[in-house]
C-alpha positions in Angstrom: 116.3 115.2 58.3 117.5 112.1 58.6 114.8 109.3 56.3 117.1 106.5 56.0 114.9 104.2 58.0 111.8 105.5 55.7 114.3 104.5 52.9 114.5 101.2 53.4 112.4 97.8 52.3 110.6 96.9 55.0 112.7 92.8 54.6 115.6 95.5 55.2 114.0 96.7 58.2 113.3 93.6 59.5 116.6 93.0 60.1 117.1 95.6 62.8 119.4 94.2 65.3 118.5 94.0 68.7 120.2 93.2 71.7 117.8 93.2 74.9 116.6 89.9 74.5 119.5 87.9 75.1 121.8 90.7 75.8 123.9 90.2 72.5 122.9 91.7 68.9 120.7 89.3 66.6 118.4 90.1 64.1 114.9 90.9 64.2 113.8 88.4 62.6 115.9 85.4 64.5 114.3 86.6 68.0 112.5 83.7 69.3 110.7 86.7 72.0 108.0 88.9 71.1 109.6 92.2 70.5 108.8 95.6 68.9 111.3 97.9 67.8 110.7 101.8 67.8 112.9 103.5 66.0 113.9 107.1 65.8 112.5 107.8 63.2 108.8 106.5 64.8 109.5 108.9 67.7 110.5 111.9 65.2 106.8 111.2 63.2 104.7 110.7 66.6 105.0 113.7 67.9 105.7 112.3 71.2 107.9 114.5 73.2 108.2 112.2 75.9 109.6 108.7 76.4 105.8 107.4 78.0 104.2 108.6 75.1 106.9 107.1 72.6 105.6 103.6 74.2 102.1 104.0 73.0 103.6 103.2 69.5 104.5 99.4 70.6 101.5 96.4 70.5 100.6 94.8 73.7 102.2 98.3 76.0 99.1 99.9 78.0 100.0 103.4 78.6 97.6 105.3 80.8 98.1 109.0 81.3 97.3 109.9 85.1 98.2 113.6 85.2 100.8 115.6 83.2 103.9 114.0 85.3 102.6 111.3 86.0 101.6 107.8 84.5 100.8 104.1 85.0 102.5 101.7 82.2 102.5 98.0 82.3 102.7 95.1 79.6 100.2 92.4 79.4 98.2 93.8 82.4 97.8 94.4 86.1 98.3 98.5 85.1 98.9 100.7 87.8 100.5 103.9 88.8 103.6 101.3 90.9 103.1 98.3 88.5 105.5 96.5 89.1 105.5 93.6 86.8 108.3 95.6 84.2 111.5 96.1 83.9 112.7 98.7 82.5 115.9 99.7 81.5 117.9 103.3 80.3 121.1 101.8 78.1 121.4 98.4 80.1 120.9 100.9 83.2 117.9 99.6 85.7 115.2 102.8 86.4 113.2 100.0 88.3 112.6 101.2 92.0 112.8 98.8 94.6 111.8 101.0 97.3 107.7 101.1 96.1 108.6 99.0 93.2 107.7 99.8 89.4 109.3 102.7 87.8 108.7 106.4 88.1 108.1 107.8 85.0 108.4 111.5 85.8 112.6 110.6 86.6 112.8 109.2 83.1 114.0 111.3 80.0 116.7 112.0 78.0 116.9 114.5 74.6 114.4 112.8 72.3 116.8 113.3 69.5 119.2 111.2 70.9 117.3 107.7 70.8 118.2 105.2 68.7 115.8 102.8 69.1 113.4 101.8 72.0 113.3 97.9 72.2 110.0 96.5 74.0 110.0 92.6 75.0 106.5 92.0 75.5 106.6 88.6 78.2 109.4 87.4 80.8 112.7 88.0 80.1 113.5 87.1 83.5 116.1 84.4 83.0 118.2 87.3 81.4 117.2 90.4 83.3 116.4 89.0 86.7 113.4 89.6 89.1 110.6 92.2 88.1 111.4 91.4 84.5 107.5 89.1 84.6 105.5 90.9 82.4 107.6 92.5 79.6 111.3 94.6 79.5 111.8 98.2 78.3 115.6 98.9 77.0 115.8 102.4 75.9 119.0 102.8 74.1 120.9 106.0 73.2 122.7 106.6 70.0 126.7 106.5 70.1 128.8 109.7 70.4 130.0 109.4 66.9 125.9 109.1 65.7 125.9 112.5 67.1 128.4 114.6 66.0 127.9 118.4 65.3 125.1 121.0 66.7 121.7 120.4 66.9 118.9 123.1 68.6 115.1 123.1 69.0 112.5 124.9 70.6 108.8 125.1 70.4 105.7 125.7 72.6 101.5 125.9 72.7 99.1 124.8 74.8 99.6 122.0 77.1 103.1 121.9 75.6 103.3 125.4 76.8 107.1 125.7 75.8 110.6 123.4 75.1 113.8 123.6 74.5 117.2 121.2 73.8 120.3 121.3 72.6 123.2 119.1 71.8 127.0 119.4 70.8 129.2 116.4 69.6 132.2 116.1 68.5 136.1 113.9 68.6 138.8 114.8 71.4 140.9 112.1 68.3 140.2 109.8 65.8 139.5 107.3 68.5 136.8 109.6 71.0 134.1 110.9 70.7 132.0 112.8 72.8 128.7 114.9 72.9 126.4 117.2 75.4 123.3 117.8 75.5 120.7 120.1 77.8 116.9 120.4 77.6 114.0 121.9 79.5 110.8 121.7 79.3 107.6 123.5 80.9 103.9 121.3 81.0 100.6 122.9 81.9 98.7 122.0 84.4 95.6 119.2 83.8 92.0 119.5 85.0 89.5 117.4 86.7 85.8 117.1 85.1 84.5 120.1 87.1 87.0 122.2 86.0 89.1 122.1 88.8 93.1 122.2 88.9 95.0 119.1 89.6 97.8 121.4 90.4 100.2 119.3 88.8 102.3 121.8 86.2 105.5 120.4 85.7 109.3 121.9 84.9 112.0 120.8 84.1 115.4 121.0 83.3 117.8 118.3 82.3 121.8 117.6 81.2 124.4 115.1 80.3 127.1 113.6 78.5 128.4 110.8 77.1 132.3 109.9 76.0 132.8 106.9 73.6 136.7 105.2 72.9 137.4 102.9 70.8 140.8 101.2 70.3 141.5 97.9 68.2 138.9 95.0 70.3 138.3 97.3 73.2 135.4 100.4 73.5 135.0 102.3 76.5 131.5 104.3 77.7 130.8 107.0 80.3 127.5 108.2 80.2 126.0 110.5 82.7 122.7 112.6 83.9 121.6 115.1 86.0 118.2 116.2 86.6 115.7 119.2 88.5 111.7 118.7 88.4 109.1 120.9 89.9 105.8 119.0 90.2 102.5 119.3 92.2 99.7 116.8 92.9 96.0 117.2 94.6 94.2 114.7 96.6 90.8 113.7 96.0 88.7 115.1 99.0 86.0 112.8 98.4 88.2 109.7 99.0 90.8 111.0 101.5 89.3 114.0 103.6 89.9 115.6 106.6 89.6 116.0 109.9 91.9 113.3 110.1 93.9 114.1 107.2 95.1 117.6 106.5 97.1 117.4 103.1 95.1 119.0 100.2 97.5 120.2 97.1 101.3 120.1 97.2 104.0 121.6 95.0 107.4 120.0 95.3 110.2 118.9 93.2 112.7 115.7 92.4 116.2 116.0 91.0 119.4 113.6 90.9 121.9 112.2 88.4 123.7 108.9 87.0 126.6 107.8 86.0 127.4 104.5 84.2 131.1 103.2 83.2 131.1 100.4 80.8 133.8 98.1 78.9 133.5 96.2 75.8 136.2 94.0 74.4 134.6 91.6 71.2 137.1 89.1 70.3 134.6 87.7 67.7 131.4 87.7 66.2 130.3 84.9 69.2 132.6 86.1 71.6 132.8 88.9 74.0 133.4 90.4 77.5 131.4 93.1 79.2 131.9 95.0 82.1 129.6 97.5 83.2 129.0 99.7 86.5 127.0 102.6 87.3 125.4 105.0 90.4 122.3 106.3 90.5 120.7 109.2 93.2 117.4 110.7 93.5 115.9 113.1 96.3 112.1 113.0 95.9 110.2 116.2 98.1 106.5 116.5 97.4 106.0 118.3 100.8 103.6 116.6 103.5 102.4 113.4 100.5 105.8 111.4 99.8 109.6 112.1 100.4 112.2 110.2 100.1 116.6 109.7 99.2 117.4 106.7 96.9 120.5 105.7 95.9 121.8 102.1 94.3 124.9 100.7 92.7 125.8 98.2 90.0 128.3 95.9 88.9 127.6 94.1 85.7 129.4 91.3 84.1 128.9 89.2 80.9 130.7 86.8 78.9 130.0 84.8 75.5 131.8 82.4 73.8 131.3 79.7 71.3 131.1 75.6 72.6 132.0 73.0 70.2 130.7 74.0 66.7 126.7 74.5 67.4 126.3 75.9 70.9 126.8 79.9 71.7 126.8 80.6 75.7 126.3 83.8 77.8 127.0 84.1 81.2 127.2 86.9 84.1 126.7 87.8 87.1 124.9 90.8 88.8 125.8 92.4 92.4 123.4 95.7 93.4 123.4 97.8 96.5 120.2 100.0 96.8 120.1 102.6 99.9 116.8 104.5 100.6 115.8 106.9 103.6 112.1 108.0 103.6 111.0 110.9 105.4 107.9 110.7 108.0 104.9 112.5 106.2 101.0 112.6 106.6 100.1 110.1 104.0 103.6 107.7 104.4 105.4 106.6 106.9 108.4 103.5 106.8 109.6 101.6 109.5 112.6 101.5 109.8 113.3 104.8 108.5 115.9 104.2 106.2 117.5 100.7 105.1 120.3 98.8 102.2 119.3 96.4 100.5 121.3 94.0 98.0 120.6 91.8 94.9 123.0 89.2 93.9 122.6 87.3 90.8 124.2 84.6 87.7 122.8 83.7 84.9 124.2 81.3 82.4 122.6 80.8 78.6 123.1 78.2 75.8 121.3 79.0 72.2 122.1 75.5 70.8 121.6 75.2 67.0 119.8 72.0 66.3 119.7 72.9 62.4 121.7 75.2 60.8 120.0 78.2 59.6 116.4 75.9 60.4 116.4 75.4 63.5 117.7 76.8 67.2 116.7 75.9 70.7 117.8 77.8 73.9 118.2 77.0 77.7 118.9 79.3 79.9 118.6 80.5 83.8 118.9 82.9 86.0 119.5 82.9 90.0 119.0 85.6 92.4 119.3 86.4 96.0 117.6 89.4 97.2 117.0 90.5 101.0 113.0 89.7 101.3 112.6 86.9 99.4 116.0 84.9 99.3 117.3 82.3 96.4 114.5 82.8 93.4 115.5 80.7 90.4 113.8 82.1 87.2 114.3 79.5 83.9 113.5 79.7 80.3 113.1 77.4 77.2 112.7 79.1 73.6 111.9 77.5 70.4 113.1 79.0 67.1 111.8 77.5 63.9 112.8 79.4 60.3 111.8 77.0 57.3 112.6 79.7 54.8 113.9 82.9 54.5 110.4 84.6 54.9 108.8 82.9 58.0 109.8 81.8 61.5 107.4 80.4 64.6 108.7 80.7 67.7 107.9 79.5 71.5 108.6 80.0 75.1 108.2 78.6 78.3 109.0 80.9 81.2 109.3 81.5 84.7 109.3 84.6 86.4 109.1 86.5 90.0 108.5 90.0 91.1 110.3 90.3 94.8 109.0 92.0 97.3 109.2 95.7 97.5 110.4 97.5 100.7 107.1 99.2 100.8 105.2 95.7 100.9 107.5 95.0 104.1 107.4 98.3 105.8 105.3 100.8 104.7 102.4 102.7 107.0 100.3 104.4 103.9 97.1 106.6 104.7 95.0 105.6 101.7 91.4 105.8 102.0 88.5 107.9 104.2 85.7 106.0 104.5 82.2 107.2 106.6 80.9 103.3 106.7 82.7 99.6 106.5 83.0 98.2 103.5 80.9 95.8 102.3 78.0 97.0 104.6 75.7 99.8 105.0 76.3 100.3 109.0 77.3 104.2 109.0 79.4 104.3 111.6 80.0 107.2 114.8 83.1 108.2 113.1 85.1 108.4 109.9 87.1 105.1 109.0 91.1 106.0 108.3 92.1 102.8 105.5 95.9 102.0 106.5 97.7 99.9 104.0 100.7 98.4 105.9 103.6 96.0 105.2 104.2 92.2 106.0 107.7 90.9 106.4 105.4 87.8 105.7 105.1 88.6 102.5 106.8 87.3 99.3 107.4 86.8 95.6 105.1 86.5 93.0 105.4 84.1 90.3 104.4 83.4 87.0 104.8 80.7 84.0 104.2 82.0 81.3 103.5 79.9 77.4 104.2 81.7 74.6 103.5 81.2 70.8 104.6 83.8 67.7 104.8 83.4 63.8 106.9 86.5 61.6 106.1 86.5 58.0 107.8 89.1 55.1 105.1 89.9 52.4 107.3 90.5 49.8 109.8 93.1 49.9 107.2 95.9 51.2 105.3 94.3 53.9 105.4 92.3 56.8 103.3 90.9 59.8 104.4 89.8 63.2 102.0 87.5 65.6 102.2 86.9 69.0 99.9 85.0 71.6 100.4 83.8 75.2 99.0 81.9 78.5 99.9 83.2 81.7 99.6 81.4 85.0 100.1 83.9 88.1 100.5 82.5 92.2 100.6 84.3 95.3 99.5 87.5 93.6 99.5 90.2 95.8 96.3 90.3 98.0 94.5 92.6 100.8 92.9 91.6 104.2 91.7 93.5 107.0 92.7 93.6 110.3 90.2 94.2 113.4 88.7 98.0 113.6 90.1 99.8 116.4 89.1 103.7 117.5 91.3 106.5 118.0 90.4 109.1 121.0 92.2 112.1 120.7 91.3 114.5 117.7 90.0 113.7 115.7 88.1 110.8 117.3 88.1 107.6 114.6 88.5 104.4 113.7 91.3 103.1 112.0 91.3 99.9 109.5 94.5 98.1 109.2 95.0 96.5 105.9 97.2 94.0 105.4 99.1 92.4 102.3 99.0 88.9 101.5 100.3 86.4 98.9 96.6 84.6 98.3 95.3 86.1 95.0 96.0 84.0 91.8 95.5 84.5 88.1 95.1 83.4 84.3 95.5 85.7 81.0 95.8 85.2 77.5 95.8 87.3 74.7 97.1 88.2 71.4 99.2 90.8 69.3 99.3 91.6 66.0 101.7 94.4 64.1 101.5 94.5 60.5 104.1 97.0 58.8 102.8 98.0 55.0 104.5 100.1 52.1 102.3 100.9 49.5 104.0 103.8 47.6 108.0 104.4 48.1 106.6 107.7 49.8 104.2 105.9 52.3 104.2 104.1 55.0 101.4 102.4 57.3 102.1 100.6 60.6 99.0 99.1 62.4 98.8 97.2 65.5 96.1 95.7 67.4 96.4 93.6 71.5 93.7 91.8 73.3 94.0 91.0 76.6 91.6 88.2 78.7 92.0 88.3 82.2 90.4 86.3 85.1 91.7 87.1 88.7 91.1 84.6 91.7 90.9 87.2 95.0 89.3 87.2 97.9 90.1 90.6 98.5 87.5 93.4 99.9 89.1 96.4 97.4 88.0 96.2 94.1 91.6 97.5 92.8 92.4 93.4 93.6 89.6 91.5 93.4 88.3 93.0 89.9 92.0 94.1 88.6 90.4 92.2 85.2 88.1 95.2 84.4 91.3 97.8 85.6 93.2 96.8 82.1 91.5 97.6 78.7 90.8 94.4 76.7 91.5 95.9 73.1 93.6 98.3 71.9 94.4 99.7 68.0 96.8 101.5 67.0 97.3 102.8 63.3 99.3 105.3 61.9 100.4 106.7 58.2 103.7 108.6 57.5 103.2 110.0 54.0 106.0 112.2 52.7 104.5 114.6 50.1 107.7 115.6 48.7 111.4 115.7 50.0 111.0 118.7 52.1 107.4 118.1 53.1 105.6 115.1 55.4 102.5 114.9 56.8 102.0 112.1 59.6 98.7 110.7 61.2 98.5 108.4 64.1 95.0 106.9 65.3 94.4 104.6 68.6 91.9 103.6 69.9 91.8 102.2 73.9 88.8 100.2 75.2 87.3 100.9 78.5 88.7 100.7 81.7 84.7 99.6 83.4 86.7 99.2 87.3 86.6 103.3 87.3 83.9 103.6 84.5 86.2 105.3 82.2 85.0 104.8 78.7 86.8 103.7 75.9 88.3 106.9 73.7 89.1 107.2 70.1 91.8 109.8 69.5 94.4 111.2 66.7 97.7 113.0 66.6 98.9 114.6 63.4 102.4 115.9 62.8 103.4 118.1 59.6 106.8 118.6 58.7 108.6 121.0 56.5 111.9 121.4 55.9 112.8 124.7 53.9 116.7 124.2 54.0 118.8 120.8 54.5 119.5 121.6 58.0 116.1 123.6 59.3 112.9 121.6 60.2 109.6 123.4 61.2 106.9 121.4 62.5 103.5 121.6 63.4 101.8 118.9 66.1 98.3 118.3 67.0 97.4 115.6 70.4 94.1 114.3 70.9 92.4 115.9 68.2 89.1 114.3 68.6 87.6 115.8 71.4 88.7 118.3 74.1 90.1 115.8 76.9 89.7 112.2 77.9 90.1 110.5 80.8 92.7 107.3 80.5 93.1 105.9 84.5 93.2 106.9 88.0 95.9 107.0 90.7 95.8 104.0 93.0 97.2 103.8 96.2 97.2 107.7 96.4 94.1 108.7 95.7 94.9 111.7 93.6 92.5 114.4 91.5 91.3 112.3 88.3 92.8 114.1 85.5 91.6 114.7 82.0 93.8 114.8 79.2 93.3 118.0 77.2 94.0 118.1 73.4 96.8 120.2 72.3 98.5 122.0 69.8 102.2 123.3 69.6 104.9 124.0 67.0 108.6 124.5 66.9 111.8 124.1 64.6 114.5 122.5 64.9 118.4 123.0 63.7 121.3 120.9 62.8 124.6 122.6 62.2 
């Protein structure tokens, strides 16, 4: 069991280094951004057993389970099942899917055990990451080979988590490489709706990979790779998308694919370095007669710092991507053209220019893009770091970000809605009314500036407290209009409804974010965490989804937790949030607790015990959007397992 994060001062931990913000390592407390670090051992005490629920641990991050594979995760609002508004990123690799954009969560996962940390940017980082990076960035990194040398095995299984197993092996080719495997799988029951009924959406899983680390004098090599099988189902809602006209009722299908990524170091100094990265990516996506689709992209990824005069440090790089998608004529989606390549070329270029010495640092930096809907986007930042003593810093930002287009938003045909009148009237109409949600070429990016404000202050040696607040200012949101009605003979006879997307809706949100970190006793540790979100959306849109996307995000959210060790071989951790309610689909808010108890009877044997939801039987958290699935609760659960390190 390894505690030496739990050992630590909090000032100590503090000074985590992270490197997502301006893609080169700098301590916690120096980041002019508002980040949140989750660390293995947070994931280890949760209890979570998947990277989704890992996020719930991080201030400002709505996580909103839709069924047991599938979930909608956003930062600073406009949630959704494809938000798109996050980047999100698997060891510098982009998950982000340009084809529907946002990121599908179910494709996402790795051995639990071999996190390091989870680093979560809460506001644009845009001007380093590039389009879709508006709202927040996710980097999920994975500790090095020679972090993970040796054996390591668990298993375990109850009720939702019916049963799981991984496994890893590490160790050195030479003194120089190291290497490790790993393999998991995992089997998830099914969820329910709030009749009782099966949202026939039990998933399995199976999942491997490897990565090889070298390191000679200045120079470190990486290959990392993945390959992946998941069996999944989904269920319409009948009431919202029925027959005649559309058959589909439950489907069972799978996913599966695999990476590889290739990536050179060489760190000449402590302010200067090269990087070269490069990675592929495929995915085959069949969930029979709803959604199926091939996806396949490519990256080449190049970065280089150095020092300028004595008091500027600049980063620059440059980006090329290929993405390559075919999609496959079903009764809910159909694309047009069929299949299609895309590519994204981008530069960025960053100064962090110290005005102070150890007092006071200002940055300038940009990024440009060229993508194939949009064209040029130019995305800049400004950041503000103030430290008048060891113990605080105040921080601020000025932003500006775009999401580009998706394919879908060009060329997409989606079946999403059976309506028996139009809406916004109460004229029944002859026949049933088939809502189609197509594409516009016409459309284009969104954009936001963004203001942001944040203060970091150590209490002493064991506690801390990290602020964060912000303005944003959103244009040519994406919008909905309809088209003119028009009936289809034939059978069934109806009407269909064209919708149409359009770049008219606007929007203003603010908010705030407080973490506060606390140590008490040497043995225990509490972590609290609290967001607020205000929202006010400017639409003219006829679908409440857009025109009331303020009441789809929860306005407060609290998280608390307490990791108590009882002695060295026993702890015993809690973990309370509470989510306010999502009034757009009348879900209430929901108070609920996990608990995790850990015993460890010989140094390389830990049994664990791990209760979900605890305070009531299920809850509802969101709904499915465009694809009007069954409205899932989530169940409590119970399950146990061990784990071995050898």
């Amino acid at each position: 069991m390894d505690n030496s994060l739990l050992d630590l001062p909090i000032e100590e931990l503090m000074k985590i280094e992270v490197t997502s913000v301006s893609r080169r390592s700098e301590k916690l407390t120096q980041v002019a951004s508002a980040v949140f670090v989750i660390t293995q051992d947070d994931i280890r005490r949760s209890g979570a057993t998947s990277i989704p629920e890992a996020l719930r641990l991080a201030p400002g991050v709505e996580v909103a389970r839709i069924g047991t594979d599938k979930w909608a995760i956003n930062i600073r609002g406009f949630n959704g099942r494809f938000a798109g508004k996050l980047q999100v990123l698997m060891d510098g690799r982009s998950v982000y899917n340009p084809l529907f954009s946002g990121v599908q969560w179910d494709l996402q996962d790795t051995l639990m055990e071999d996190i390091e940390r989870i680093e979560v940017i809460r506001g644009p980082g845009a001007s380093v990451w590039g389009a879709n990076a508006v709202n927040g960035v996710i980097n999920i990194i994975t500790k090095k080979a020679a972090d993970t040398q040796g054996a390591l095995v668990s298993a375990g299984g109850g009720t939702f988590e019916q049963g799981f197993v991984g496994a890893r092996y590490g160790g050195k080719i030479n003194e120089d490489t190291a290497y490790r495997f790993y393999a998991k799988g995992f089997t998830r029951n099914q969820m329910k709706s709030a009749a009782g009924e099966s949202a026939h959406d039990a998933w399995h899983s199976a999942r491997g990979g490897f990565r090889v680390d070298h390191q000679r004098g200045i120079d470190q090599l990486t290959m990392q790779g993945d390959i992946f099988f998941n069996a999944i189902g989904n269920a319409l809602d009948k009431s919202q998308l029925s027959a005649p006209i559309i058959q589909a009722d439950t489907a069972r299908g799978h996913n599966e694919g695999g990476n590889i990524r290739l990536r050179w170091d060489r760190t000449f100094s402590e302010r200067s370095a090269i990087m070269l990265q490069t990675y592929y990516d495929r995915t085959d996506y069949h969930l029979s007669n709803f959604t199926r689709f091939r996806a396949e992209s490519f990256d080449v990824d190049f970065q280089h710092r150095f020092p300028l005069l004595d008091r500027h440090d600049v980063t620059w790089g440059a980006n090329y991507r290929l993405y390559h998608n075919k999609v496959f004529d079903t009764e809910l989606v159909t694309m047009n053209p069929r299949q299609q390549t895309n590519q994204l070329i981008s530069g960025f270029a960053r100064d962090e220019m110290t005005l102070i010495p150890e007092r006071l640092r200002f940055t300038l930096g940009m990024r440009v893009d060229h993508n194939d809907f949009s064209g040029l986007e130019v995305q800049p930042n400004t950041r503000l770091m103030w430290t008048p003593d060891e113990k605080n810093s105040v921080w601020l930002a000025v932003s500006r970000a775009v999401r580009t287009p998706s394919r879908a938003e060009n060329d997409v045909l989606l079946n999403t809605r059976t309506l028996e009148q139009i809406p916004g009237t109460s004229t029944v109409l002859p026949f049933p009314v088939l809502v189609q949600y197509s594409g516009s070429s016409q459309f284009t990016s969104e954009k936001l500036i963004a203001y942001e404000l944040g203060y970091r202050r150590q209490l002493g040696s064991q506690a801390s407290v990290d602020i964060a607040t912000f303005f944003n200012d959103y244009s040519q949101l994406s919008d909905l209009s309809f088209a003119p009605l028009s009936l289809q003979t034939g059978f069934p006879t109806h009407f269909v409804l064209p919708v149409k997307v359009n770049n008219k809706a606007s929007a203003q949100t603010y908010g705030i974010e407080i973490a506060g970190d606390w140590r008490p006793l040497e043995q225990w540790r509490l972590q609290a965490n609290y967001s607020f979100l205000h929202m006010h959306i400017d639409s003219d849109s006829p679908f409440p989804q857009f025109a009331n996307a303020s009441k789809i995000t929860p306005q407060h959210q609290i998280s608390m937790r307490s990791n108590y060790d009882l002695s060295e071989r026993l702890q015993f951790n809690l973990w309370l949030r509470y989510v306010s309610s999502v009034d757009l689909y009348r879900i209430p808010g929901y108070v609920t607790m996990d608990a995790k108890l850990i015993f460890k009877p010989t140094k390389n044997t830990e049994l664990f015990l791990v209760g979900q939801n605890l305070f009531s039987q299920n809850h509802h958290e969101f709904v499915s959007d465009f694809i009007p699935t069954v409205q899932a609760y989530i169940p409590r659960g119970i399950y146990a397992g061990a784990q071995w390190r050898f």
